[in-house]
C-alpha positions as CSV (number, residue, x, y, z in Angstrom):
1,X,-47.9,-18.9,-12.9
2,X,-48.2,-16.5,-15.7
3,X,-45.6,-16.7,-18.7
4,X,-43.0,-14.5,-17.0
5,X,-43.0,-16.2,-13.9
6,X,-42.5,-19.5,-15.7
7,X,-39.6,-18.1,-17.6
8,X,-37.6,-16.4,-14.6
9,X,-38.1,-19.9,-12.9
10,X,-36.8,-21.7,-15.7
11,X,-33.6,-20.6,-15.1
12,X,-30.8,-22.2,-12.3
13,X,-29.9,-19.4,-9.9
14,X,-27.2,-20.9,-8.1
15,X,-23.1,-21.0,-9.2
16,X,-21.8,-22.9,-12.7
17,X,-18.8,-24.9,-11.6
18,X,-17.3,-27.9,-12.8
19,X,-20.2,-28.9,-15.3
20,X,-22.7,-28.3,-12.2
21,X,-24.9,-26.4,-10.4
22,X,-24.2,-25.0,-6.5
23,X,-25.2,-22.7,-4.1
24,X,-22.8,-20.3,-2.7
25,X,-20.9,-21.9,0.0
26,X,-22.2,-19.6,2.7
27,X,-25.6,-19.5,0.9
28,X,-25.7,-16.1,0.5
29,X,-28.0,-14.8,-2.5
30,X,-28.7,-11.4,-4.0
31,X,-32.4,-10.0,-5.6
32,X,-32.5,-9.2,-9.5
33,X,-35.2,-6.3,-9.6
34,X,-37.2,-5.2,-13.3
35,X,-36.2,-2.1,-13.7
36,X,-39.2,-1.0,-15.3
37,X,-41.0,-1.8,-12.0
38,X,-38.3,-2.0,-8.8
39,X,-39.8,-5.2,-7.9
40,X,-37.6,-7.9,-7.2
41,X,-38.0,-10.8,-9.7
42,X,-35.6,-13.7,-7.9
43,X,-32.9,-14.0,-5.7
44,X,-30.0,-15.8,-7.4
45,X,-26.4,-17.4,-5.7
46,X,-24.1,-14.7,-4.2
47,X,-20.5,-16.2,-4.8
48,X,-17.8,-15.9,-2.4
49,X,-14.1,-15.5,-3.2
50,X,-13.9,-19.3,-2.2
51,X,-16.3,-20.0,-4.5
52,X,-14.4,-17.8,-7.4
53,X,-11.5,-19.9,-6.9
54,X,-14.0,-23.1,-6.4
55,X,-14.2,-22.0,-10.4
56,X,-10.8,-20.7,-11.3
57,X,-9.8,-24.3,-10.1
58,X,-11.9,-26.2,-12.7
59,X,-11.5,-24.2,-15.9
60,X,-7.5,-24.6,-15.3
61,X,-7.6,-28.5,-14.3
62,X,-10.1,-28.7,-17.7
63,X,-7.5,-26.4,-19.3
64,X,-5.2,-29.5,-20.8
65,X,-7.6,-31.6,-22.0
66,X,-10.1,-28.8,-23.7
67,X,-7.2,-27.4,-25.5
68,X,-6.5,-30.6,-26.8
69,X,-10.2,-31.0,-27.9
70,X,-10.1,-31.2,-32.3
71,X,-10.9,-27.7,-33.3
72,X,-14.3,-29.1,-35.7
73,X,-15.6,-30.7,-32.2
74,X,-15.2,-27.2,-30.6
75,X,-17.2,-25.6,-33.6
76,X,-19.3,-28.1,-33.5
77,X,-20.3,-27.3,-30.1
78,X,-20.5,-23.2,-30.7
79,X,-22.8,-24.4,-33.5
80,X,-25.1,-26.2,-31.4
81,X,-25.4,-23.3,-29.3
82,X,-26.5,-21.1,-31.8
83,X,-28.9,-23.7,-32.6
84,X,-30.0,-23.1,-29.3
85,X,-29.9,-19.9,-28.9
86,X,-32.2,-19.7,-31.6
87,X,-34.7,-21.9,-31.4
88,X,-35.2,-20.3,-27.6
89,X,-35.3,-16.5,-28.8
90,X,-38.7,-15.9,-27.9
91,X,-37.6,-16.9,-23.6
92,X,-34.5,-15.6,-23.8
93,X,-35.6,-12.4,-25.2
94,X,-38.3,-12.1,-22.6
95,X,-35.9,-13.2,-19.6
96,X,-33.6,-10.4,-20.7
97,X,-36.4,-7.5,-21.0
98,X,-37.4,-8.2,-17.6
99,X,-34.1,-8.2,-16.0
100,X,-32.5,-5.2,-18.3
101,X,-35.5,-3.3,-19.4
102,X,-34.8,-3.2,-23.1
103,X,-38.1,-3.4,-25.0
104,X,-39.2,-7.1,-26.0
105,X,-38.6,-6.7,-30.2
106,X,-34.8,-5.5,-29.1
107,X,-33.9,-7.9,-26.8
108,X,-34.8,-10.3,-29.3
109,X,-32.9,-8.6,-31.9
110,X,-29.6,-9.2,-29.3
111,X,-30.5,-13.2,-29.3
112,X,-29.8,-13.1,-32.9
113,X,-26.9,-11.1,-32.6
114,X,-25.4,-12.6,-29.6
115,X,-25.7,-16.1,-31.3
116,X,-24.1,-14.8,-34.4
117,X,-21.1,-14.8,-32.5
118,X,-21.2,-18.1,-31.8
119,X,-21.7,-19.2,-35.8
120,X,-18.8,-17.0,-36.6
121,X,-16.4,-18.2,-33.8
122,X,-17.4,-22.0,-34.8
123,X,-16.2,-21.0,-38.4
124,X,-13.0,-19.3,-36.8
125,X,-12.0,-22.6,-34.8
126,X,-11.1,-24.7,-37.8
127,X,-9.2,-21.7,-39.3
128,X,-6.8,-21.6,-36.5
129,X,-3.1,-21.2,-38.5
130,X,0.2,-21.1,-38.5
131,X,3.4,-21.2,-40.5
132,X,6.5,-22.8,-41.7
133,X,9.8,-21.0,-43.2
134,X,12.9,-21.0,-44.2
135,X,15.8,-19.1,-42.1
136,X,17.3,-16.1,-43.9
137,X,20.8,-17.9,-43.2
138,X,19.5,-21.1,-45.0
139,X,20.7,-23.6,-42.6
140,X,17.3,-24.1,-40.2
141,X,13.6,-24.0,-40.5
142,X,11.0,-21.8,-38.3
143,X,7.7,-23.2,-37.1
144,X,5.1,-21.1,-36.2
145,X,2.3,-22.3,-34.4
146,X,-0.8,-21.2,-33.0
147,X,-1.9,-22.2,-29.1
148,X,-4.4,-21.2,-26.7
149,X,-3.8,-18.7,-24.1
150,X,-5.4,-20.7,-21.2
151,X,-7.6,-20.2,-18.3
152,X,-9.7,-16.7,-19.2
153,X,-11.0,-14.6,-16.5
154,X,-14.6,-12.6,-18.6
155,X,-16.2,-9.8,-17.1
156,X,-19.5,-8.7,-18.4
157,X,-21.7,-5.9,-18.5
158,X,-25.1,-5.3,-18.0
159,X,-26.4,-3.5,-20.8
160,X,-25.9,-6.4,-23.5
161,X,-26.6,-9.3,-21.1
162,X,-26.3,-12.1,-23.6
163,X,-24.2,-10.5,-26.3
164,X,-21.2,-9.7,-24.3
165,X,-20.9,-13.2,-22.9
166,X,-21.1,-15.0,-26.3
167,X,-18.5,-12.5,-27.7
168,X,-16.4,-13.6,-25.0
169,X,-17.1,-16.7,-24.8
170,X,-17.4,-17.6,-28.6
171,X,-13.6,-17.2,-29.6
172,X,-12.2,-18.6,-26.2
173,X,-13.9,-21.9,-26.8
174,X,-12.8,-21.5,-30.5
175,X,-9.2,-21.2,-29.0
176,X,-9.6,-23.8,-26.9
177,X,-9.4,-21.8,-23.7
178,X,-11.4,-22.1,-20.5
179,X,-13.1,-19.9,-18.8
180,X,-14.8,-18.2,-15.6
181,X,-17.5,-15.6,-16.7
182,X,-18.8,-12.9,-14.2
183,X,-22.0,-11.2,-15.4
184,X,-23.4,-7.5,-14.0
185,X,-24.9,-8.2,-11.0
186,X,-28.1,-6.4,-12.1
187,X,-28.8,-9.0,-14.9
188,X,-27.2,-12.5,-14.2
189,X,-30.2,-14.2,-15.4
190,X,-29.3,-14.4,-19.2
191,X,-25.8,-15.4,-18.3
192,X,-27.3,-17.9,-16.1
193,X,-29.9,-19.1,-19.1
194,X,-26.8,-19.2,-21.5
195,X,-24.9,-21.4,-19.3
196,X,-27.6,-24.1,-19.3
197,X,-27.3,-24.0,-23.3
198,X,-23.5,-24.1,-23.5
199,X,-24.1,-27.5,-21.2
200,X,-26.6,-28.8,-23.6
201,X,-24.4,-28.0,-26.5
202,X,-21.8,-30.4,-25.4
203,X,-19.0,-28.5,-23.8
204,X,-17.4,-30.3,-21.3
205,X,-17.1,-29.9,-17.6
206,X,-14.7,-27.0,-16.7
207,X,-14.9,-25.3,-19.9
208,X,-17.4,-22.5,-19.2
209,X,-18.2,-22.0,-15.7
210,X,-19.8,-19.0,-14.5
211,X,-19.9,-17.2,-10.4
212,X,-22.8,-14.4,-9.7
213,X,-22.0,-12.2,-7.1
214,X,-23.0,-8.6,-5.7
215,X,-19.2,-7.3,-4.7
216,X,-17.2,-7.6,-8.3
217,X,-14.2,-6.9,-6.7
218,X,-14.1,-9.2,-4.0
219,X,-14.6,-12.4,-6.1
220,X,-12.6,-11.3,-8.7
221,X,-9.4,-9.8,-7.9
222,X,-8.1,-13.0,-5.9
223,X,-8.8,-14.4,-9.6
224,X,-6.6,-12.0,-11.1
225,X,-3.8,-12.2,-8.4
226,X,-4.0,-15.7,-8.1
227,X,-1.7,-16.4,-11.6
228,X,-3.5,-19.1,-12.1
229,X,-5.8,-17.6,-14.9
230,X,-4.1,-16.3,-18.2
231,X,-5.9,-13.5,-19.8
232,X,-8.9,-11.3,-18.6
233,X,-11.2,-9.7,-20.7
234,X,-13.9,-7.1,-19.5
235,X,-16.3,-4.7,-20.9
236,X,-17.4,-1.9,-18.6
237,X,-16.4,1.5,-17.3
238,X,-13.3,2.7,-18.2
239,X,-12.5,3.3,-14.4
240,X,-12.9,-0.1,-13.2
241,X,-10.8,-1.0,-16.3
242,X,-7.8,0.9,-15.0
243,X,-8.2,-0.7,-11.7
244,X,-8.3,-3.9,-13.5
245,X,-5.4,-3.3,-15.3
246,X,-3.3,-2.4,-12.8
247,X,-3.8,-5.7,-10.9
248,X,-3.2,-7.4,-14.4
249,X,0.4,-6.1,-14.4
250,X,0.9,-8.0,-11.2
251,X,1.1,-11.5,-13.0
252,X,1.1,-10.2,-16.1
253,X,-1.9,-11.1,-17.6
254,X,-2.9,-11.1,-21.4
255,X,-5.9,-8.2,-21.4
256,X,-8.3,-7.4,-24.0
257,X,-10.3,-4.0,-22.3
258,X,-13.6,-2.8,-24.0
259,X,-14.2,0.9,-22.3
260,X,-16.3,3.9,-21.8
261,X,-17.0,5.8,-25.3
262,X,-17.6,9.4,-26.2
263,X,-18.8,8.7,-29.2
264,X,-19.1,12.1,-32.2
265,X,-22.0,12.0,-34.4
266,X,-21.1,14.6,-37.4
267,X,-23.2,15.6,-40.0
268,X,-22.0,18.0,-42.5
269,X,-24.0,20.2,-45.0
270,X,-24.4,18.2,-47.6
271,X,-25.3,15.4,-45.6
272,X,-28.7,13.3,-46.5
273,X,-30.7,14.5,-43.4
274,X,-33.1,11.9,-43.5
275,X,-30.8,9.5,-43.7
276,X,-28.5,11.2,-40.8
277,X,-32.0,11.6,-38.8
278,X,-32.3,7.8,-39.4
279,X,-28.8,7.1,-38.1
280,X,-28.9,9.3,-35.0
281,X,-31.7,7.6,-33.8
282,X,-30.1,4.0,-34.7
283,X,-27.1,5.8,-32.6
284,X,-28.5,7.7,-30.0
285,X,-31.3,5.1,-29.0
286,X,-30.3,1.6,-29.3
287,X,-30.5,0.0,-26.1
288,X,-32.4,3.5,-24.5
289,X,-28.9,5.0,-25.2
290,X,-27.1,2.7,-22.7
291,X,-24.4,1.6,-25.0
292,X,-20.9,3.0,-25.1
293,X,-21.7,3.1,-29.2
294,X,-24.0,5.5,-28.6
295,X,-23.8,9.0,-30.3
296,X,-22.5,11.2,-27.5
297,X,-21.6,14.5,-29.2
298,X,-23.7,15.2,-32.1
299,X,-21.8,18.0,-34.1
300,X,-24.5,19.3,-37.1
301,X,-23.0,22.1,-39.3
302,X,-24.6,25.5,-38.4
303,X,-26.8,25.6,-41.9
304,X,-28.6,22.6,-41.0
305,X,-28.8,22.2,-37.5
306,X,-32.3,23.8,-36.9
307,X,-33.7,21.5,-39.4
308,X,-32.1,18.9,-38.5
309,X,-32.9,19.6,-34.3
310,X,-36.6,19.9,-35.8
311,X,-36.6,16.6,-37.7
312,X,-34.6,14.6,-35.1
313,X,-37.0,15.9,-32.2
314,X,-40.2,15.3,-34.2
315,X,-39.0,11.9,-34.2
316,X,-37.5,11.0,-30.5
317,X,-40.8,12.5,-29.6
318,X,-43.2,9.8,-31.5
319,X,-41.0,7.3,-29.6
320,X,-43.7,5.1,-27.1
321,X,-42.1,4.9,-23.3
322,X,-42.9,2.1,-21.4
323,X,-42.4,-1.4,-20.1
324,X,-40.6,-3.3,-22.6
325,X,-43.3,-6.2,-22.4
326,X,-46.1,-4.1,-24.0
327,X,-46.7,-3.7,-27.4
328,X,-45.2,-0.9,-29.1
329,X,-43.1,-0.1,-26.6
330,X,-40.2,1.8,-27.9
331,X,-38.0,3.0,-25.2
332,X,-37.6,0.5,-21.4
333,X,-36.7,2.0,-18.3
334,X,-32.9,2.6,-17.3
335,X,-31.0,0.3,-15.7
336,X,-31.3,1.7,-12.3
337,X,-32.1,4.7,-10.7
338,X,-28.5,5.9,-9.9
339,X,-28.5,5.8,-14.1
340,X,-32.0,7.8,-13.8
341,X,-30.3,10.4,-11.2
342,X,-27.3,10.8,-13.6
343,X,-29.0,11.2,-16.9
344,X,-30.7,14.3,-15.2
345,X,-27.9,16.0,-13.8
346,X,-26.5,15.6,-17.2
347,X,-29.4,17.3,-19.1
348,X,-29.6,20.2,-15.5
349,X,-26.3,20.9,-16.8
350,X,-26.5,21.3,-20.1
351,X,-29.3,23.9,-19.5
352,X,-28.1,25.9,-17.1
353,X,-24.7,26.4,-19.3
354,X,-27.2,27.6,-22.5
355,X,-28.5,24.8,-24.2
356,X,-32.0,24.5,-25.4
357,X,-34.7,22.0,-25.0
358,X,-36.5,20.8,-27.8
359,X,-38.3,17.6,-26.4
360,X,-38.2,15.5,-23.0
361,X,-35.8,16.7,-20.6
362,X,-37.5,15.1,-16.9
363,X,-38.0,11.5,-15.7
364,X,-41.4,10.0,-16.3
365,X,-43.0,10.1,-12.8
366,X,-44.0,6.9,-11.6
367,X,-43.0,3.4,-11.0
368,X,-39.8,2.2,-12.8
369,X,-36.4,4.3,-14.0
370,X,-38.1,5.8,-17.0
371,X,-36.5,8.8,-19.1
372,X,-38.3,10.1,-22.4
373,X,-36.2,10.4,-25.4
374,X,-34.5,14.2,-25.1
375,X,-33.0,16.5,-27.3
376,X,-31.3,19.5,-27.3
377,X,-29.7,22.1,-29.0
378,X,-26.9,24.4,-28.5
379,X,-24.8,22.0,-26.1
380,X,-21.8,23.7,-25.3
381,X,-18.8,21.8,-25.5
382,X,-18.2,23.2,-21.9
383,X,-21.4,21.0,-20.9
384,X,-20.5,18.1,-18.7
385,X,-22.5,15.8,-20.9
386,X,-19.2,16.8,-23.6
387,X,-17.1,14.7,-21.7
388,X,-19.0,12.3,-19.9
389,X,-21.0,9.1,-21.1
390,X,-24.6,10.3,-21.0
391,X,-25.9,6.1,-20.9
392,X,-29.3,7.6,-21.8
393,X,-31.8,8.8,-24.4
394,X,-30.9,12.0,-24.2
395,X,-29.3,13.7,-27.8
396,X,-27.1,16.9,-27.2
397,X,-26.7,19.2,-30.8
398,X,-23.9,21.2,-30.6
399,X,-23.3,23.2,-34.1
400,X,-19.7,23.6,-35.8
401,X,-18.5,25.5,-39.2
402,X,-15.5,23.7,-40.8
403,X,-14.4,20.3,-41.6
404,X,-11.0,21.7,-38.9
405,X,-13.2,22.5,-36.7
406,X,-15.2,19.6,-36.1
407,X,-12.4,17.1,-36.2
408,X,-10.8,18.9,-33.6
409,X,-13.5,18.8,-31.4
410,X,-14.5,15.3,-32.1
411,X,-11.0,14.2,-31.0
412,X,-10.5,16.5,-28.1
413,X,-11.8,13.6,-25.7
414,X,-9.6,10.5,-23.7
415,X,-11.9,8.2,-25.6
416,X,-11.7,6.7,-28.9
417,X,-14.2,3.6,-29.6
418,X,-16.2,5.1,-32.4
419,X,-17.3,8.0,-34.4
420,X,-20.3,8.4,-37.0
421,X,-20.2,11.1,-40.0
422,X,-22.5,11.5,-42.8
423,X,-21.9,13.1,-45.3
424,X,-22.4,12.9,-49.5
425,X,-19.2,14.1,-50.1
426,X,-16.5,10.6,-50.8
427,X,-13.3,12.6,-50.2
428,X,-14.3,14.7,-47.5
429,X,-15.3,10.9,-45.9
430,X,-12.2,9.4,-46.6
431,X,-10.3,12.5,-44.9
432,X,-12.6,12.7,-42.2
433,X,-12.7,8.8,-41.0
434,X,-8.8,9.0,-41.2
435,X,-8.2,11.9,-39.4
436,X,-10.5,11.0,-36.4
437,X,-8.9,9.3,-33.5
438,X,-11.4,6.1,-33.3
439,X,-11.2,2.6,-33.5
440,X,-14.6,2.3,-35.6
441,X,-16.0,4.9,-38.2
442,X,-19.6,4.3,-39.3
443,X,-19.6,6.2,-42.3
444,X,-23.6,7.2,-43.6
445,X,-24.6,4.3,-40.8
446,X,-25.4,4.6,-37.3
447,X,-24.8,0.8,-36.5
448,X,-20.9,-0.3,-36.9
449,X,-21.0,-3.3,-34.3
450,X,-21.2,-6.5,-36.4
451,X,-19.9,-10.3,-34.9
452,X,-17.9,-10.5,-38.5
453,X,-15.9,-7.1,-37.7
454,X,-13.2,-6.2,-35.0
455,X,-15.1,-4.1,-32.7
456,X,-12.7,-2.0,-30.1
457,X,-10.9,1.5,-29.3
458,X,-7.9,3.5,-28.7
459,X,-6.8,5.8,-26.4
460,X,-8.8,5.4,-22.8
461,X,-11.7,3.2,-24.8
462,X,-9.6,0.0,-24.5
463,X,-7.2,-2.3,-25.5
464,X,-7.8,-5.4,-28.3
465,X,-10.0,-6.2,-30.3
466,X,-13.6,-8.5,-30.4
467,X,-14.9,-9.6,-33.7
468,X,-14.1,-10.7,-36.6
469,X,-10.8,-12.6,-37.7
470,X,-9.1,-10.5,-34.9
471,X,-10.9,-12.0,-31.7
472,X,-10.0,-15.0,-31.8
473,X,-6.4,-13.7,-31.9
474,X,-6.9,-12.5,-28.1
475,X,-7.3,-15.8,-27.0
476,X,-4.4,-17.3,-29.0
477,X,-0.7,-17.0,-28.3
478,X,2.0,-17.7,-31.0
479,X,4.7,-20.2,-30.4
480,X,8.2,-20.5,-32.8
481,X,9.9,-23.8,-32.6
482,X,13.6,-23.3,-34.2
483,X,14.7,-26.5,-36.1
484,X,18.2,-27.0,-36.9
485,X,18.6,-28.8,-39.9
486,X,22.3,-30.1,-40.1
């Protein structure tokens, strides 16, 4: 059994419920396949809705007693996860590269981040506040205290398979809320994997559990109509978040929704090109392009866009394509091939309407979903690749004139997560990051996502925020006690 093997068998493929492992009830399964080859890698436990509920069950009869747990012993336990999480990079990393296709030196890159979550959130437990007044009137006192929300529904992605969960999972346990995670069905493994280290770490029974399954919908939605659970929060398409929401208004449910992005890339004249060449790739590529963070739109002004096209195609170009196990590997495979399909109807598109291709522009023939890094110029904003989430390495130019201009078009979308602009110009910055309807600006940087920050949209992007002092607010509701005092 070769190193690959042993780490795909390392992990428990069945159901996380109750502090144990279990098949599904019917014993159902579903395969995992590498993307970068379409074979199948495992077959792992394919949950039914009595199982879902088998799990809603425990994290809401755990829900008293966890809450209850002293806020240092719940740090103490994200802290021994990142521990963890740490000391297993190397596994981890590779379990995640073969399930999600992002290259090995990236995936372990998302270990560190995804445990940084965990060290933050441990720090945020004991910080947990509240308050204590006087009334206006003078004769009674207000009490303000701080409680967890309770039983959390998570819904997770594909594209950051271990980084998602801990960013759920992080402040709920710092809140003292339990929990039922649902990965992506195409990469349940480092969900799976994280499970196992969350056990080890000492949370209890009920706490964390976590159901696989192929039909999201099926499992979940009984979940979310049940009332039992208390909040959901989910990261994915903004589509299935609408539906989500709409079931959340039945019982009311607390929501914190991460959505689709459409994200603008500006770089005005003045702008540093190397250093704006440096930040659309950081933009554009991370995580092959699959990231709702990823530069969308990129708007260059007109005196700088050929140079700028030149320099960032030069680049994309050098960019080695393969299997994210081999050295040097710079760009994996998409997740899929419906993702493969899309991306190239996107870039048809664009060319038939006018634009122009300066490098890639058609799949890599072979085994695996591979796209080469693309770019083109002259993307009309009429393109469908405008308005759409591209969720591959393909860069779109589109040139503009004036600071109006841009803004304008930057904003002219239903999303809002994030924008990038570089420029050398502070007050044109300042105006700019104000005047653009985003939740995050990276300003000069093509990176904003940081476990310290509150990460989130407006507009059709989503709703709360994940991050930073914020987060753990999601999981927290705020209780006033009115005390009479004669």
């Amino acid at each position: 059994m070769d190193r690959e093997q042993q780490v795909v068998a390392a992990v428990e493929k069945g159901l996380f419920v109750d502090g144990k492992w279990v098949g599904a009830t019917d014993g159902r399964t579903f395969d995992v396949v590498d993307p970068a080859t379409g074979q199948t890698l495992c077959a792992v436990a394919d949950a039914s809705p009595a199982d879902a509920r088998a799990a809603l069950d425990a994290a809401v009869a755990a829900q008293r007693e966890f809450a209850a747990t002293p806020p240092r012993r719940r740090a103490d336990m994200l802290m021994a996860a990142f521990e963890l999480l740490h000391e297993r990079a190397d596994d981890l990393a590779l379990l995640m590269t073969l399930e999600m296709g992002k290259p090995l030196a990236e995936a372990k890159g998302e270990i560190a981040y995804a445990a940084e979550f965990f060290r933050h959130f441990a720090e945020e437990a004991t910080r947990i506040d509240g308050g204590y007044q006087t009334a206006p009137a003078g004769g009674a006192r207000f009490l303000i205290a701080r409680q967890p929300v309770g039983p959390c529904l998570l819904i997770t992605p594909w594209n950051f398979p271990m980084a998602m969960g801990t960013r759920k999972l992080g402040p709920a346990i710092a809140a003292g809320c339990t929990s039922v995670i649902k990965p992506a069905h195409q990469t349940p493994l480092s969900m799976l994997a994280l499970m196992g280290i969350l056990d080890e770490a000492g949370v209890p029974a009920g706490a964390v559990n976590c159901i696989t399954a192929m039909d999201a919908n099926a499992v979940m939605e009984p979940l979310i109509r049940s009332g039992l659970a208390r909040k959901l929060s989910f990261t994915g398409s903004t589509r299935v978040g609408r539906i989500l929401l709409e079931q959340c208004a039945e019982k009311v449910l607390r929501t914190s929704m991460e959505l689709g992005g459409n994200a603008p890339f500006i770089v005005f004249a003045d702008a540093d090109l190397d250093e704006a060449v440096d930040g659309a790739i950081a933009a554009k590529m991370r995580n092959m392009g699959e990231a709702c963070t990823a530069a969308n739109r990129i708007f260059v002004h007109a005196s700088v866009i050929d140079e700028f096209g030149r320099r960032l195609a030069e680049r994309m170009a050098a960019l080695r394509v393969g299997r994210g196990t081999e050295d040097d590997v710079k760009v994996g495979p998409l997740v899929d091939a419906a993702a493969l399909d899309k991306v190239q109807t996107l870039v048809d598109d664009a060319l038939n309407r006018g634009a122009r291709l300066l490098t890639g522009g058609a799949a890599v023939p072979g085994d695996g979903y591979f796209y080469p890094p693309t770019v083109l110029t002259g993307v009309p904003r009429d393109a469908r690749m405008s308005g759409e989430e591209i969720f591959g390495p393909v860069a779109p130019l589109t040139p503009f004139e004036t600071e109006d201009e841009v803004v304008a078009a930057a904003n002219d979308t239903e999303y809002g997560l994030v924008a990038y602009v570089f420029t050398n110009d502070l007050r044109r910055a300042l105006r700019v990051a104000e005047a653009l309807e985003t939740g995050m600006v990276g300003l000069n940087q093509g990176v904003v996502s940081n476990p310290a920050a509150p990460f989130g949209g407006v507009k059709q992007s989503g709703l709360g925020r994940e991050g930073g002092a914020a987060g753990i607010d999601e999981f927290l509701e705020t209780k006033y006690v009115g005390i009479a005092l004669g």
